[in-house]
N, C-alpha and C positions, 0 to 999 in steps of 0.2 A: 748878327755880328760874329765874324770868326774869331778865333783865339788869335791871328797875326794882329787883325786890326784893335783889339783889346791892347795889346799887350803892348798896343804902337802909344795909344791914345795915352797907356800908364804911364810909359817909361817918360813921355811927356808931361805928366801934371808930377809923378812920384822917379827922376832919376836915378833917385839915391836907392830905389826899393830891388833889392834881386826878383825875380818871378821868373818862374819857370811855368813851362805849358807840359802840361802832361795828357794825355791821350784813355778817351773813355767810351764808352759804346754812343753813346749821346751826344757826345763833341761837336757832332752839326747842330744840334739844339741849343746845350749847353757846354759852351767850353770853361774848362777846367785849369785851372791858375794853382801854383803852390807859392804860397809866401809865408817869410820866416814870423815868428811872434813878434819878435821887435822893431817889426814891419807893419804889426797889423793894423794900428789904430792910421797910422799915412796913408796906404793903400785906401783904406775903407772910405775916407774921408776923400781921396782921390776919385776912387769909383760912384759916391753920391754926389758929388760935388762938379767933377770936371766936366769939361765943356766935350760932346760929344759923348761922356759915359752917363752921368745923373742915374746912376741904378737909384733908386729916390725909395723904394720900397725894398725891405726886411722877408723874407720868406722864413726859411728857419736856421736852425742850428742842433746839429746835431756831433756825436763823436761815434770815431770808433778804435775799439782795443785793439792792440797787436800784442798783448802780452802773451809769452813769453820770446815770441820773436821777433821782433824791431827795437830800438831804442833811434829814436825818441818812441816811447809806447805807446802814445793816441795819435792820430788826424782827427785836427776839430776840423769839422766839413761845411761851410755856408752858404746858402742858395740865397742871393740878391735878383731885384726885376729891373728892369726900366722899361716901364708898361709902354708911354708912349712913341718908345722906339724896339718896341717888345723885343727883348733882348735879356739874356738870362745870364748869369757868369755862376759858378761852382770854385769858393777858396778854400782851401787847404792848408793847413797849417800844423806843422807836426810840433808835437807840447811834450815833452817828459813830464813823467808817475807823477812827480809835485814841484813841476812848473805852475806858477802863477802866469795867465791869460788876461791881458787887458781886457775890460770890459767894453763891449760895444754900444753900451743903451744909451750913451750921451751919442750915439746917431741915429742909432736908428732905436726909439724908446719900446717897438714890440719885442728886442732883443732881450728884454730883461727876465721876461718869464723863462723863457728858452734855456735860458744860461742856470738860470738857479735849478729846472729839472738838471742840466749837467752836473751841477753839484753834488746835485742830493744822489743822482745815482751813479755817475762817475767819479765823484768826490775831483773834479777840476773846479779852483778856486779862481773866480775871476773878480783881479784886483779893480777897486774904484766901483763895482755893485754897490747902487743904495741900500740893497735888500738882500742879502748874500745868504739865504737860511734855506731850510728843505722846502721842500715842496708837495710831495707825494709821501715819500714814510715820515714816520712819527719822529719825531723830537728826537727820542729817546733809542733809537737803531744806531747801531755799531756797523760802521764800515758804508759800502756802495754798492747794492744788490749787481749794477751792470758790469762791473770790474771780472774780469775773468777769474781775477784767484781773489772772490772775493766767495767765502766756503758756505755750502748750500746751509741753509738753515732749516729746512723742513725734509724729513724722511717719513715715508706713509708706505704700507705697501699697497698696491693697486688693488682694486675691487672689480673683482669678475664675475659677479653674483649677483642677482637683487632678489631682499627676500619677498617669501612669499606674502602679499596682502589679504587671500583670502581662510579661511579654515576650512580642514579636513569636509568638512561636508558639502560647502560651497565646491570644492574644486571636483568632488567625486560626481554632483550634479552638472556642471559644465561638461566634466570631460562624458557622461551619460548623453547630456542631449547633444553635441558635438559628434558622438557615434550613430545617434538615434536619424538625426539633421543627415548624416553622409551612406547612411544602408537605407533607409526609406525611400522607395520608389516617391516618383513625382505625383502627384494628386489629383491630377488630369482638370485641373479647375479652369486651365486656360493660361496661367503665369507659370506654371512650369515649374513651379517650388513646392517642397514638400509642406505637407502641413505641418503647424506647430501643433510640439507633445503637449497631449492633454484637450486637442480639441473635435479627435476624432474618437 
């Protein structure tokens, strides 16, 4: 399905929705739709629903930051299927810092885990979640580890060493038979290898 015929099938089941086509390296596979927030829940319901689209399957959800250069400052990004007209779409949705996002899981219900990792590490709130809590950090963490100006919390300096495991005697016998091992002629036994120290 191309992004024309997509966009034809929408503007018939969802008139009232703006969408734009925007252009991605994969566009023959998956064509790429931007539609506003206050668009989302229509559309989606449009795309699983309408005659000729049924994306009937959730793939994921994902965001990403553009802080400090765009406002609105995320695209939430969502990959829909419709297996048995194996057909892919990619929506786009641009949210500001603490815009509320309708929640998708009254369509499609794998939506739900998805969205609460966006929470927990984008801190995007999506209104109408049964279950709207972290997911991955603790209870108890300040802020959204994925947010750009969200300030590092751990400083370590790097380790370019590993210490030594064995003692002064062990290593002076290694490096002994390691010299012993590489200046001893071969043993002419037939394998070509010198003997081990201590048994000639």
């Amino acid at each position: 399905m191309t992004a024309a015929e997509l966009v034809a099938l929408l503007q018939a089941q969802a008139p009232w929705a703006p969408v734009e086509v925007v252009e991605a390296k994969d566009s023959a596979v998956t064509p790429t739709i931007v539609v506003p927030v206050e668009h989302l829940i229509g559309v989606c319901q449009a795309l699983q629903a309408g005659p000729g689209l049924e994306f009937v399957a959730f793939s994921d959800v994902t965001a990403v930051d553009h802080h400090p250069n765009r406002e609105p400052r995320f695209d939430l990004v969502y990959h829909f299927v419709s297996p048995h007209r194996r057909a892919r779409v990619r929506v786009k949705v641009p949210v500001g810092g603490d815009q509320p996002v309708p929640t998708i899981s009254a369509i499609w219900a794998g939506a739900g885990w998805p969205e609460r990792e966006l929470y927990d590490l984008f801190g995007i709130v999506f209104e109408g979640h049964p279950d709207l809590r972290r997911l991955m950090m603790p209870e108890d963490w300040v802020g959204h580890p994925l947010r750009k100006d969200h300030p590092v919390q751990l400083r370590k300096d790097a380790q370019t060493y590993m210490p030594l495991q064995v003692t002064a005697e062990e290593f002076r016998a290694s490096m002994e038979r390691d010299r012993y091992t590489r200046t001893r002629p071969a043993s002419g036994d037939g394998t070509g290898q010198p003997p081990v120290p201590g048994t000639t």
